[in-house]
C-alpha positions as CSV (number, residue, x, y, z in Angstrom):
1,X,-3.8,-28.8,-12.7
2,X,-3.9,-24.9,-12.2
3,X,-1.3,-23.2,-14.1
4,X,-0.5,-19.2,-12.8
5,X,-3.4,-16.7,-13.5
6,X,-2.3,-13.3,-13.6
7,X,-5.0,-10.9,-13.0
8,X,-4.8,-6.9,-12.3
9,X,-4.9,-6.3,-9.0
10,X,-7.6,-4.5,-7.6
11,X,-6.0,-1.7,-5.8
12,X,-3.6,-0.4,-8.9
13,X,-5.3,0.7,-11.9
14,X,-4.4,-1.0,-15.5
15,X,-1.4,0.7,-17.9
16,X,-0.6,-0.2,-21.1
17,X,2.2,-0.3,-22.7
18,X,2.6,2.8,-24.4
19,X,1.9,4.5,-21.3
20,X,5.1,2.6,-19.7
21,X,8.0,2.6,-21.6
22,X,8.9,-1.1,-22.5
23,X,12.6,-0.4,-22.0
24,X,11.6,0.6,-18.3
25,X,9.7,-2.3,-17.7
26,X,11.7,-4.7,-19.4
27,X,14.9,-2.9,-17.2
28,X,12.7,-4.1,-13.6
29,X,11.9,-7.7,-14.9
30,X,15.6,-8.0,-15.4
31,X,16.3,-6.8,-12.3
32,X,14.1,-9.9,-10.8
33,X,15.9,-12.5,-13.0
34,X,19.2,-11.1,-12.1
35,X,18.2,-11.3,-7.9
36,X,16.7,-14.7,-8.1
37,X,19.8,-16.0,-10.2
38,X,22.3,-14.2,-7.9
39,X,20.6,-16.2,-4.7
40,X,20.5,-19.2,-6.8
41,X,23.7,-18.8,-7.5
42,X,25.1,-18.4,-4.1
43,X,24.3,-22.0,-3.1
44,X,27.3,-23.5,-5.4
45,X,29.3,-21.7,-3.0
46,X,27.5,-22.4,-0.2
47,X,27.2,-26.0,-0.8
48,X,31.2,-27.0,-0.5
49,X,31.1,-24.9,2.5
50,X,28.1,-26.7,4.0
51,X,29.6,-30.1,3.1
52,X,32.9,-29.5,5.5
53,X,31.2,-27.9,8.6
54,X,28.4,-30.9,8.6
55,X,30.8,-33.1,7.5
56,X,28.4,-34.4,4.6
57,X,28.9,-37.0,1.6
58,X,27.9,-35.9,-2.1
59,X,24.1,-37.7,-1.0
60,X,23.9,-35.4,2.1
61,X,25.5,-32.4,-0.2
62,X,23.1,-32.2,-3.5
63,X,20.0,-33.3,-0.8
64,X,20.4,-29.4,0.1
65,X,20.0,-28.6,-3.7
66,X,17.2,-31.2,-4.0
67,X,15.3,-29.4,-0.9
68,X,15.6,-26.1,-2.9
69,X,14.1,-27.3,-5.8
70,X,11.5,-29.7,-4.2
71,X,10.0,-26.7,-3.2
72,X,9.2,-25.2,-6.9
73,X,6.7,-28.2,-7.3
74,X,5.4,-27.4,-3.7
75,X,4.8,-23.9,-4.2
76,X,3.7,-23.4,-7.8
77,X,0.6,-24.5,-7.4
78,X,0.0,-22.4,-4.2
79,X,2.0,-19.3,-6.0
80,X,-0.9,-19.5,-9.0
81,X,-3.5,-18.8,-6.3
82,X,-1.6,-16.3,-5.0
83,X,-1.5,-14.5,-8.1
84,X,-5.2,-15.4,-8.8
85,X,-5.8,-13.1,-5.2
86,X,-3.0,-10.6,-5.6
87,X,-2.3,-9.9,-8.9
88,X,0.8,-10.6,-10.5
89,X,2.7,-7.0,-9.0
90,X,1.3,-7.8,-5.7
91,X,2.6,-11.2,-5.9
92,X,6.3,-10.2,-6.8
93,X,6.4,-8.1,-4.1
94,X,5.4,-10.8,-2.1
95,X,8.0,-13.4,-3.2
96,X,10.7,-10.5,-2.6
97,X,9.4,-10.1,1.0
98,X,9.2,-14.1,1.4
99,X,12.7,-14.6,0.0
100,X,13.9,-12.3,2.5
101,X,12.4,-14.0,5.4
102,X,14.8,-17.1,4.5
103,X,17.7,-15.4,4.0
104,X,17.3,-13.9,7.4
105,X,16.7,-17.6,8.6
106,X,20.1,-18.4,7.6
107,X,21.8,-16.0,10.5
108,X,20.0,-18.3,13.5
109,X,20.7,-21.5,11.4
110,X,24.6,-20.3,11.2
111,X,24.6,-19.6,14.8
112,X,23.1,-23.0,16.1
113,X,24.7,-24.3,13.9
114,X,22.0,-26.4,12.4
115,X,21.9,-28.5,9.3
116,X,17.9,-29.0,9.3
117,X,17.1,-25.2,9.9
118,X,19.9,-24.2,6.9
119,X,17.7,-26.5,4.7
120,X,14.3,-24.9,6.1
121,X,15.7,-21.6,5.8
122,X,16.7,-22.5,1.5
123,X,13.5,-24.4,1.4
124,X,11.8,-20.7,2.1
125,X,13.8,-18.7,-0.1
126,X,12.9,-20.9,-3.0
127,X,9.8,-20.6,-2.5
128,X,9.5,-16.8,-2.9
129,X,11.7,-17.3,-6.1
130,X,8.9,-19.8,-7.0
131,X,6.4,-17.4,-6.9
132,X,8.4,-14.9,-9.0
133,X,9.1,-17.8,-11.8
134,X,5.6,-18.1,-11.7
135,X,4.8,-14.8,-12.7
136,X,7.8,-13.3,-14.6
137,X,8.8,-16.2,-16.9
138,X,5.3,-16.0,-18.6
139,X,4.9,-12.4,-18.5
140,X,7.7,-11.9,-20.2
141,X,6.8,-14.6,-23.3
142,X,3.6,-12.6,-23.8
143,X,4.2,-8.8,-23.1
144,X,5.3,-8.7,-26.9
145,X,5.7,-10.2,-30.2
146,X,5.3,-13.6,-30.3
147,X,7.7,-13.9,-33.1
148,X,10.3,-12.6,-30.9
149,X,9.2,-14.1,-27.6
150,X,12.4,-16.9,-27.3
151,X,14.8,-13.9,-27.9
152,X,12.9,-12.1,-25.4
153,X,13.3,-14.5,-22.8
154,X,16.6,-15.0,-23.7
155,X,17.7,-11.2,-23.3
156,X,16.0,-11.3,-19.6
157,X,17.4,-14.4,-18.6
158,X,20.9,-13.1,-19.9
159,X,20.5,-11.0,-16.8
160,X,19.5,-13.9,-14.7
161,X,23.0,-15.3,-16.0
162,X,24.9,-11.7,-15.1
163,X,23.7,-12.5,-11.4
164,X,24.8,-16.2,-11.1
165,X,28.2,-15.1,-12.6
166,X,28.9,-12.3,-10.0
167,X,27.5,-14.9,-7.0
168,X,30.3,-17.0,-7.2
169,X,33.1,-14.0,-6.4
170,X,30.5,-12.9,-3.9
171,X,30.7,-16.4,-2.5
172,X,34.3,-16.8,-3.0
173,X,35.2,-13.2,-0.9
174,X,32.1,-13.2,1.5
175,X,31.6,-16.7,2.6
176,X,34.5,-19.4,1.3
177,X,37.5,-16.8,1.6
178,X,36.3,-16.0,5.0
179,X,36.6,-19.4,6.5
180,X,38.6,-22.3,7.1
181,X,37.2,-24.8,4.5
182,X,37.6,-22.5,1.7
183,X,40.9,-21.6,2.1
184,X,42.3,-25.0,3.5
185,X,43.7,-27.5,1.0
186,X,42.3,-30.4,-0.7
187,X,42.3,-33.5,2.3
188,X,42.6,-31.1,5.2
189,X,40.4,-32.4,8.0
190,X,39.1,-29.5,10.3
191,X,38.7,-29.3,13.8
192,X,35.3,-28.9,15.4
193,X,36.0,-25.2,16.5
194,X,37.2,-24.4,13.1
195,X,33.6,-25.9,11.3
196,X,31.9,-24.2,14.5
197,X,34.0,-20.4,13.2
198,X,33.3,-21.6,9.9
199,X,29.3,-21.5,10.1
200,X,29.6,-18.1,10.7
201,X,30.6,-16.8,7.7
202,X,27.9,-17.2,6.2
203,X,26.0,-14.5,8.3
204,X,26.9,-11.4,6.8
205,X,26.2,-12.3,2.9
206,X,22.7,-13.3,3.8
207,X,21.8,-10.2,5.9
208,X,23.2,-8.1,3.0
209,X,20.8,-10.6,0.5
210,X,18.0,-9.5,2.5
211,X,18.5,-6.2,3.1
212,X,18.7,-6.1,-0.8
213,X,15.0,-8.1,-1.9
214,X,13.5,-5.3,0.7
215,X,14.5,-2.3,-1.4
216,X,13.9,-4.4,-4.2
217,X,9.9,-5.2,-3.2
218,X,9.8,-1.7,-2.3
219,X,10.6,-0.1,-5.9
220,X,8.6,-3.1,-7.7
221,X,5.3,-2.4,-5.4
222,X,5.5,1.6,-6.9
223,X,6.1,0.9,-10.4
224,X,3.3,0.5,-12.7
225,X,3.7,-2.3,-14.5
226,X,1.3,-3.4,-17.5
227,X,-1.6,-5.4,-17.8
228,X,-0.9,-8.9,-20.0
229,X,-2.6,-8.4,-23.2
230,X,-6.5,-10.4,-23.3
231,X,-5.7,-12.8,-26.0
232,X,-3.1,-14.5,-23.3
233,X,-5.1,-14.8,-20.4
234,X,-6.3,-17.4,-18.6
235,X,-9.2,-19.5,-20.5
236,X,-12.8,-18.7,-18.8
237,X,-14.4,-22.1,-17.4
238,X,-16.3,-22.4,-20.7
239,X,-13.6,-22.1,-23.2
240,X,-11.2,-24.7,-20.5
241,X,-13.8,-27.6,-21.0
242,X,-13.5,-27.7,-24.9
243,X,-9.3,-27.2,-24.6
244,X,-6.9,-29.3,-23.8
245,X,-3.2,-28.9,-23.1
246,X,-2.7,-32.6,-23.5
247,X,-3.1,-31.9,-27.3
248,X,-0.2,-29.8,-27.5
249,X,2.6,-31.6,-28.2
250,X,5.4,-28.5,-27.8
251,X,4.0,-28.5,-24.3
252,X,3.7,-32.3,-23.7
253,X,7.2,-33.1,-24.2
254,X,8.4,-29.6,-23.4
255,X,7.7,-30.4,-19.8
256,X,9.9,-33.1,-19.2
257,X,12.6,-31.1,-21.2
258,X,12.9,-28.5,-18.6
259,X,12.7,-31.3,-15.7
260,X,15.7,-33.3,-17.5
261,X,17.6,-30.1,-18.9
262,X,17.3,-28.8,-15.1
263,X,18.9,-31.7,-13.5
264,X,22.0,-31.3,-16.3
265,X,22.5,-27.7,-14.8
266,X,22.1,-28.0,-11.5
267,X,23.9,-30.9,-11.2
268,X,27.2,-29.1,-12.8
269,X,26.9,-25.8,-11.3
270,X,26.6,-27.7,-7.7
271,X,29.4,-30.3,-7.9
272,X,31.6,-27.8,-9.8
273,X,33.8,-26.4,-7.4
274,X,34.2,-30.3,-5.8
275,X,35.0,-31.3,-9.1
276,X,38.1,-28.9,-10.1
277,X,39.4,-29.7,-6.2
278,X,40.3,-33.3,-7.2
279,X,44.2,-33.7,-7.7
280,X,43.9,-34.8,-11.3
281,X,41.5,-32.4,-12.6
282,X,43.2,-29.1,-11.4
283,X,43.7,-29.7,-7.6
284,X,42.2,-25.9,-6.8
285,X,40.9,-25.3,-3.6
286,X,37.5,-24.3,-2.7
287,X,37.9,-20.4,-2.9
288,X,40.0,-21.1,-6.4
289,X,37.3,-23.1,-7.4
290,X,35.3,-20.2,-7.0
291,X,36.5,-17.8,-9.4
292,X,36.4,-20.7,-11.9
293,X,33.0,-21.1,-11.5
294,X,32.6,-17.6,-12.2
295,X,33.6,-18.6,-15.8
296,X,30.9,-21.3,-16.2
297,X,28.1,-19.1,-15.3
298,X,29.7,-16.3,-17.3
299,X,29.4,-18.3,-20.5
300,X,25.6,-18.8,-19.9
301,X,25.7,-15.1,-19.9
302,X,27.4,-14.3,-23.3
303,X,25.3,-17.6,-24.7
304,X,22.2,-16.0,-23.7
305,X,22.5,-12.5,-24.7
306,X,24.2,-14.1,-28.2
307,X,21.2,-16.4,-28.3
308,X,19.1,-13.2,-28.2
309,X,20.7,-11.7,-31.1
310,X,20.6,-15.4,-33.3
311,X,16.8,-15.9,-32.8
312,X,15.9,-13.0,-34.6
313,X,17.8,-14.6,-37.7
314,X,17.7,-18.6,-37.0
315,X,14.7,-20.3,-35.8
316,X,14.9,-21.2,-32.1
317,X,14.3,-25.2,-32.9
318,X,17.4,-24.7,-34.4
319,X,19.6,-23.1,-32.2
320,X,18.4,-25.6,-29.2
321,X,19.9,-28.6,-31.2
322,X,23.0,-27.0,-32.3
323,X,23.4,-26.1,-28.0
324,X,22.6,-29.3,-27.2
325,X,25.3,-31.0,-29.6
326,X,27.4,-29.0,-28.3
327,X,26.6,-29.4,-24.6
328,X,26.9,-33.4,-25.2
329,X,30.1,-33.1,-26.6
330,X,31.7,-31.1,-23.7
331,X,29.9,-33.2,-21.0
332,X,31.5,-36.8,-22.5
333,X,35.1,-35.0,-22.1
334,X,34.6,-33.4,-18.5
335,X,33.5,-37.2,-17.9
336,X,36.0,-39.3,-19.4
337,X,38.8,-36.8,-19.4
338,X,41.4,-35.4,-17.1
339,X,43.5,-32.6,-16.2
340,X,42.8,-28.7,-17.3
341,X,40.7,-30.3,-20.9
342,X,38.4,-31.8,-18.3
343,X,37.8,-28.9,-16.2
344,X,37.6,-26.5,-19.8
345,X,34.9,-29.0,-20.9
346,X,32.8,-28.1,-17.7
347,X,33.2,-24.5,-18.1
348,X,32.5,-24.8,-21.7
349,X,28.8,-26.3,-21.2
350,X,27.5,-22.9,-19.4
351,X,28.0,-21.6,-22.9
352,X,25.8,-24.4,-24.5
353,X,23.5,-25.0,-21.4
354,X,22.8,-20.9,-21.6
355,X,20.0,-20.7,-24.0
356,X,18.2,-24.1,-22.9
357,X,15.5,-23.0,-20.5
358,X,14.3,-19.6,-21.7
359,X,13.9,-21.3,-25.7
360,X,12.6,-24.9,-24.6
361,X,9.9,-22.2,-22.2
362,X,8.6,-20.2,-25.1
363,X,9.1,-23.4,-27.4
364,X,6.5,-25.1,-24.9
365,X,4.1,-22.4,-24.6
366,X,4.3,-21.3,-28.3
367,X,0.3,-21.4,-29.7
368,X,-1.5,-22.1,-26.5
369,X,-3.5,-19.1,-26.8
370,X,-5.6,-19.1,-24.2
371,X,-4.0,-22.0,-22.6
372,X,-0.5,-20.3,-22.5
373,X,-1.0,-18.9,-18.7
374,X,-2.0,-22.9,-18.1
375,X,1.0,-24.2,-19.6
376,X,3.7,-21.8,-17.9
377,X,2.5,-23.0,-14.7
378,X,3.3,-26.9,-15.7
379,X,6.6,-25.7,-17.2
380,X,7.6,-24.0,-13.6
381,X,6.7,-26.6,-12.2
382,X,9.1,-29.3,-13.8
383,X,11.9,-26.6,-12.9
384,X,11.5,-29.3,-9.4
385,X,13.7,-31.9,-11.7
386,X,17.0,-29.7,-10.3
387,X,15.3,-31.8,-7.0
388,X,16.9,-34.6,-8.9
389,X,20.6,-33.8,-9.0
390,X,20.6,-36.1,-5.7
391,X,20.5,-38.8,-8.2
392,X,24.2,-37.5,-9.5
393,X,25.3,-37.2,-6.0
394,X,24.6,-41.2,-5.5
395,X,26.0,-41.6,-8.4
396,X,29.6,-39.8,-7.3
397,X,29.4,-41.5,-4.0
398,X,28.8,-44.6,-5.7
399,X,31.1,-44.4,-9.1
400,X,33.0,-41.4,-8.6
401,X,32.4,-37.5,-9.2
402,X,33.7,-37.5,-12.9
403,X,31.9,-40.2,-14.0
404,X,28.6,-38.9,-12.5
405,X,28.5,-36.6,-15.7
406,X,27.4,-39.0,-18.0
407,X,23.8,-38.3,-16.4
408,X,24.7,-34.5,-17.5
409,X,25.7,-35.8,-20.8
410,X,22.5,-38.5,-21.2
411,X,20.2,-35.1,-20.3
412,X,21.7,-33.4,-23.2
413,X,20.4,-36.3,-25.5
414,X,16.7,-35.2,-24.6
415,X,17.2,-31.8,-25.5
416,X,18.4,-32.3,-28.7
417,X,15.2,-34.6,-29.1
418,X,13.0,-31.9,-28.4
419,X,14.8,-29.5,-30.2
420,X,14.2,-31.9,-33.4
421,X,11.4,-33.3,-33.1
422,X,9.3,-32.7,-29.6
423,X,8.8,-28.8,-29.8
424,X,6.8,-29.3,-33.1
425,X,3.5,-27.6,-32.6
426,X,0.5,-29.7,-33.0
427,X,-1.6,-26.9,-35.3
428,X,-4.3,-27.5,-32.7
429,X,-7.4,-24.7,-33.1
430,X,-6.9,-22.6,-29.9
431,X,-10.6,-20.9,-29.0
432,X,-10.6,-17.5,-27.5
């Protein structure tokens, strides 16, 4: 299966990287992670607000979630090819202009209002985020040391976390404190003109979102970023038939960790705000919810940029497990707890959840030499298991909300496998 192949693109000429300062390039890759995890971000706002002007159950609610991520296994494989053609610059720009596109189809699909469009018009915006995952996450691993590529990842991604922690107030102010639903409290039952003034609200944060990824693809398509050093490229058809990725065991069970560990987040960040409205949690409304959600993402910010700093002392294997541990522990309260502990336990795991994905990435790609552009692709890919947090919303229509968290707290338990044993490289002779 293809993985992303970034090539230089034809029309810009190469730089290296003492001819770009790192600092400036590392400052623009950090700008992409903190767009796509703002936009990301948005829907856990968005969702609690969908659920009261459709009138949707926790199945119908995380389905809009599972649509969003559905589409990074549609379009990862299409966004390698893309890169193959484009180059990787060329590409970003492209996923900028294609994310745009979809969250101008929000303003029609508020108007209608129509459920189907809203989740044609997420569908679209995830795909242009695919095709930046595709190309950022990896190029970031490799640019530099590979001693120092987890902490790497981590200090970008920290950024990613600074946008999902400001989307929530943007949500909060723009889109639930703006309507009925988010202001209304806990059992209220809407009229139909109030869901009809309701969809509205959501108008003016998505034309702003838009008008934002355009300046963005502008500034990326003039800045020169460099070419990916030749020892991580792509394997030439030769060298591919005498590899394997299959013998890499960091990369075999490093997949599923990023499918499982992506359900665990996706499934707290989207069921958050419903789960601090319930009376004997904390009884918030939707726009209080909000602000508290704000927290949860901010811990994955702090984790992450203290998770940058611990890598260069501990190993990364390490600081996975001792997150994961952690993350369990938390989850098992939030689920079987009640009041202000349980909603603190929530909040708590952005702190532990923080540095999963960027350490179990470069864990998973660590000594795939020429395999490594191979490998990213897979590892994007399984970033579809957030698809699966419609499993947890069964589960809270079927056993309740708080108890739905013991899947959260059962994904943890992989983690900390991998962590111990599963990231283990193989020592398998990589040919360049």
């Amino acid at each position: 299966m293809p993985g992303p192949v970034v090539t230089r693109d034809s029309s810009t000429p190469v730089h290296s990287l003492s001819s770009v300062s790192n600092a400036a390039v590392m400052s623009l890759l950090s700008s992409l992670f903190f767009t796509w995890g703002f936009i990301t971000v948005i829907n856990n706002t968005l969702l609690p607000h969908l659920r009261s002007v459709f009138d949707l159950n926790y199945t119908q609610t995380t389905m809009i979630e599972s649509v969003w991520f559905i589409a990074y296994f549609v379009a990862s494989i299409p966004s390698a090819r893309v890169i193959k053609r484009l180059g990787y610059k060329k590409s970003m720009v492209t996923g900028l202009v294609v994310m745009a596109v979809g969250a101008l189809m929000m303003i029609p699909a508020a108007r209608l209002p129509s459920y189907m469009m809203t989740l044609c018009a997420l569908f679209v915006i995830a795909c242009g985020i695919t095709l930046l995952q595709v190309s950022a996450n990896p190029y970031v691993a490799v640019v530099g040391s590979a001693s120092t590529a987890s902490s790497r990842l981590n200090l970008v991604q920290a950024f990613n976390s600074l946008g999902t922690t400001l989307a929530p107030l943007f949500g909060a102010y723009l889109i639930l404190g703006r309507s009925n639903s988010g202001t209304a409290e806990a059992g209220q039952v809407l009229t139909h003109a109030e869901r009809l003034a309701d969809a509205q609200a959501v108008q003016l944060p998505y034309l702003i979102v838009a008008a934002v990824l355009v300046v963005l693809a502008v500034v990326i398509a003039r800045f020169p970023l460099p070419a990916l050093h030749a020892g991580s490229r792509r394997a030439s058809k030769g060298q591919r038939a005498s590899l394997s990725l299959w013998r890499h065991r960091n990369l075999v069970f490093g997949i599923p960790a990023i499918f499982i560990y992506l359900i665990a987040e996706i499934g707290v960040a989207n069921l958050f705000i419903n789960f601090v409205a319930q009376p004997d949690i904390a009884n918030l409304n939707h726009e209080q919810g909000a602000h508290y959600l704000f927290l949860l993402w901010g811990g994955m910010m702090v984790g992450r940029f203290a998770g940058s700093a611990l890598m260069r002392r501990i190993s990364a294997e390490r600081v996975l497990a001792l997150a994961s541990i952690g993350a369990f522990v938390v989850m098992l309260i939030a689920a079987l707890g009640t009041g202000h502990i349980a909603m603190w336990a929530l909040i708590s795991v952005g702190l532990f959840h923080s540095v999963m994905f960027p350490t179990i990435f470069t864990l998973g790609i660590k000594d795939l030499g020429p395999l490594t552009e191979e490998g990213a692709g897979l590892l994007i890919m399984a970033i579809a298991g957030g698809a699966l947090v419609i499993v947890q919303g069964w589960l809270a229509d079927t056993i309740g909300l708080q108890l739905s968290f013991l899947l959260t707290a059962a994904c943890e338990l992989y983690v900390l496998f991998y962590a111990m044993w599963g990231a283990r490289t193989s020592h398998v002779a990589t040919q360049t």
